[in-house]
C-alpha positions in Angstrom: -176.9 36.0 -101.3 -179.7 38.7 -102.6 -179.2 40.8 -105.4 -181.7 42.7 -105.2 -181.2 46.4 -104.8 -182.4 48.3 -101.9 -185.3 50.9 -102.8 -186.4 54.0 -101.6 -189.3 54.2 -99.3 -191.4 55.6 -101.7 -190.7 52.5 -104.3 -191.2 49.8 -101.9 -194.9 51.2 -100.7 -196.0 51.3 -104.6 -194.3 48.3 -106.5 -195.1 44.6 -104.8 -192.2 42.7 -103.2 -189.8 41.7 -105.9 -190.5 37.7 -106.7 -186.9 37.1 -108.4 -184.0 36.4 -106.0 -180.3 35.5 -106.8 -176.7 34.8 -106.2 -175.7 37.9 -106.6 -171.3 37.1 -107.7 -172.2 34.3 -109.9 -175.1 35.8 -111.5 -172.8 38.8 -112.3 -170.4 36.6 -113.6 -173.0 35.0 -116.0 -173.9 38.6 -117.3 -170.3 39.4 -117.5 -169.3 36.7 -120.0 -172.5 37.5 -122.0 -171.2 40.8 -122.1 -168.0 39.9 -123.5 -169.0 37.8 -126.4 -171.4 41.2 -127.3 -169.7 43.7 -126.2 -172.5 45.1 -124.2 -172.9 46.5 -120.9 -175.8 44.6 -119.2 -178.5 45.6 -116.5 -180.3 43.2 -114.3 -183.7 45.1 -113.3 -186.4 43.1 -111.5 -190.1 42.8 -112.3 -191.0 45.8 -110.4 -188.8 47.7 -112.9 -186.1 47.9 -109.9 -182.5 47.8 -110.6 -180.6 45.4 -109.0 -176.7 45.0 -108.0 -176.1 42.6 -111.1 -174.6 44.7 -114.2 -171.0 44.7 -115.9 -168.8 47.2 -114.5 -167.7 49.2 -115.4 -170.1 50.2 -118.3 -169.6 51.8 -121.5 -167.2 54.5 -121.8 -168.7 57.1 -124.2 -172.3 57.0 -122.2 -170.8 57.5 -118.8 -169.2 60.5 -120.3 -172.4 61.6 -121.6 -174.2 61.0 -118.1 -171.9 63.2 -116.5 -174.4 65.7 -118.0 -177.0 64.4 -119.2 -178.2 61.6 -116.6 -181.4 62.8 -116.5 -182.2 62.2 -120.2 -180.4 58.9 -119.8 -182.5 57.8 -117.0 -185.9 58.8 -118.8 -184.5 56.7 -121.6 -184.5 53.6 -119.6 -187.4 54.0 -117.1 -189.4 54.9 -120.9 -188.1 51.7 -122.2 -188.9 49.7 -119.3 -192.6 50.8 -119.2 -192.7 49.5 -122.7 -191.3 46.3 -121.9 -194.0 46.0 -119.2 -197.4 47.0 -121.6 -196.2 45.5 -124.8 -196.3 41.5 -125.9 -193.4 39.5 -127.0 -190.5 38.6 -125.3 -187.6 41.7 -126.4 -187.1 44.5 -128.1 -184.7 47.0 -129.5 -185.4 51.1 -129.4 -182.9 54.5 -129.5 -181.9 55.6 -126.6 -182.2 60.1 -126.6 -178.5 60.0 -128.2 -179.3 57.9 -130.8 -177.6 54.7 -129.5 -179.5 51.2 -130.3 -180.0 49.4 -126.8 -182.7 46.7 -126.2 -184.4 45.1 -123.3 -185.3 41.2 -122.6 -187.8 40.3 -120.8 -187.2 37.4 -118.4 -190.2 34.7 -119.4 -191.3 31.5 -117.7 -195.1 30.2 -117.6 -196.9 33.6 -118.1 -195.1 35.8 -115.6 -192.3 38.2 -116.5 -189.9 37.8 -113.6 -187.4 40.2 -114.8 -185.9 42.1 -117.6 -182.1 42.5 -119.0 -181.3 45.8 -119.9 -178.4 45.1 -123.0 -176.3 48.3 -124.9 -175.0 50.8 -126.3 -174.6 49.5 -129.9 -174.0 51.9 -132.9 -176.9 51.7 -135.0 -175.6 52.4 -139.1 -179.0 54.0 -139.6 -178.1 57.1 -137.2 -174.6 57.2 -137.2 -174.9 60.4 -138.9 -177.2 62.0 -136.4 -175.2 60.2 -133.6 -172.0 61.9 -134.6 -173.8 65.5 -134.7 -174.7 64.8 -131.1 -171.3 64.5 -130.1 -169.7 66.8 -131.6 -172.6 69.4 -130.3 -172.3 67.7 -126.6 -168.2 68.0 -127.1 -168.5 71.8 -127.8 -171.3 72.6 -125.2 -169.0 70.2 -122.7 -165.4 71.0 -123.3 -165.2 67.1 -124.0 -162.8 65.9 -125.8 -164.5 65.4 -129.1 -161.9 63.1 -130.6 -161.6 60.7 -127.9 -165.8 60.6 -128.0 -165.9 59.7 -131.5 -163.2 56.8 -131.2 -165.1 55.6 -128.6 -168.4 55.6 -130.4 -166.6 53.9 -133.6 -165.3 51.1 -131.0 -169.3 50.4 -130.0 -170.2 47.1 -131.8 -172.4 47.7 -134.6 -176.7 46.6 -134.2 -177.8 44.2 -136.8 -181.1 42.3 -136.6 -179.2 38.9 -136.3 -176.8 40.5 -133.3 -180.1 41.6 -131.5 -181.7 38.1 -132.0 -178.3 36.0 -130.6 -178.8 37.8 -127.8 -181.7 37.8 -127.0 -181.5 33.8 -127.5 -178.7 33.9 -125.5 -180.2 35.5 -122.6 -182.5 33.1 -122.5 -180.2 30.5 -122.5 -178.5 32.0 -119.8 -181.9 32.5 -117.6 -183.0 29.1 -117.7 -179.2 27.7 -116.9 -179.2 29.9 -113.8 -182.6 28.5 -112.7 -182.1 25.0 -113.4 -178.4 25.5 -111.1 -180.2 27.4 -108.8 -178.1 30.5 -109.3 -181.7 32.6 -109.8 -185.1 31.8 -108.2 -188.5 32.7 -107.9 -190.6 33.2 -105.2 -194.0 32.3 -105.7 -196.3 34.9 -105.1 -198.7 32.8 -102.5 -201.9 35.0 -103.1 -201.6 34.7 -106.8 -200.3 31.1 -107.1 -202.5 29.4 -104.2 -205.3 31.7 -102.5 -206.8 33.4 -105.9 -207.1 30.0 -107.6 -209.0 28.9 -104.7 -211.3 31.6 -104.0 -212.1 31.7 -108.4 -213.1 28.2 -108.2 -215.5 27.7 -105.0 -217.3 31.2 -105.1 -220.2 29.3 -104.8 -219.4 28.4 -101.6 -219.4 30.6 -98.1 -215.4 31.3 -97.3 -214.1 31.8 -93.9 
């Protein structure tokens, strides 16, 4: 039933147990449609940062071609992204990824905990389209690519616009607090932090055993 991914050793030791647990097939299915009404590929990361086994597959077509050599760049794109969802306020945001693709994140809100964060792109942003194209055709060349093929998919990536990026953001949090209420997503409370810190704030007048 978990969809939680499994992390190395190292991760596990320095990140807290993940408090966000879920039916992995219909959660993916939820992502899925949202994904088809934006035409977005769409990451489920936990609140440790983690990803998890929900995301569309299979994703875009023009960035796995550019992964195939530039993954590492791609991968500092998200985990940089991520760490800004984490320190900044407010509930989502929109940045360029390091080819010049518009991609946002939403964070996954309720009370005062962020339980999780949606990972939702590529989109074509009009503002760097030049600059985007450049890219390609400089990655096609270094490659052996097929340059033609890159730019047709890049024109087929939906277009950014500030009311695209705030329907879905809306709509992912639509879509959170359906899969909640159907219990298709839960949280597991945190017992130090929900029970045993309360406690201990409010009688440290008093000797504890």
């Amino acid at each position: 039933m978990t969809g939680i991914s499994g992390s190395s050793d190292i991760a596990e030791s320095e990140t807290a147990p993940p408090m966000l647990d879920f039916d992995l097939s219909l959660t993916k299915k939820l992502l899925t449609h949202l994904s088809l009404l934006t035409e977005t590929s769409i990451q489920l990361f936990d609140e440790n940062m983690e990803p998890t086994y929900a995301c569309t597959e299979p994703g875009n077509r023009l960035c796995q071609m550019i992964k195939c050599r530039h993954a590492d760049l791609c991968a500092a794109s998200d985990a940089s992204a991520l760490q800004r969802a984490k320190e900044e306020p407010g509930d989502a945001f929109h940045y360029p990824c390091h080819f010049g693709m518009r991609e946002m994140i939403v964070k996954l809100i309720r009370g005062n905990a962020t339980h999780g964060y949606l990972m939702v792109g590529p989109m074509r942003d009009p503002a760097a389209e030049e600059e985007t194209l450049r890219q390609i055709r400089l990655y096609a060349a270094e490659s052996g690519a097929d340059v033609l093929q890159m730019e047709h998919l890049y024109r087929r990536t939906p277009v950014f616009s500030q009311e695209k990026y705030e329907a879905i953001k809306e709509l992912a949090f639509a879509i959170f607090e359906y899969a909640i209420n159907k219990n298709l997503i839960w949280i597991k409370h945190n017992l130090f932090e929900t029970m045993i810190a309360p406690y201990i704030k409010s009688h440290l007048e008093q000797p504890l055993d």
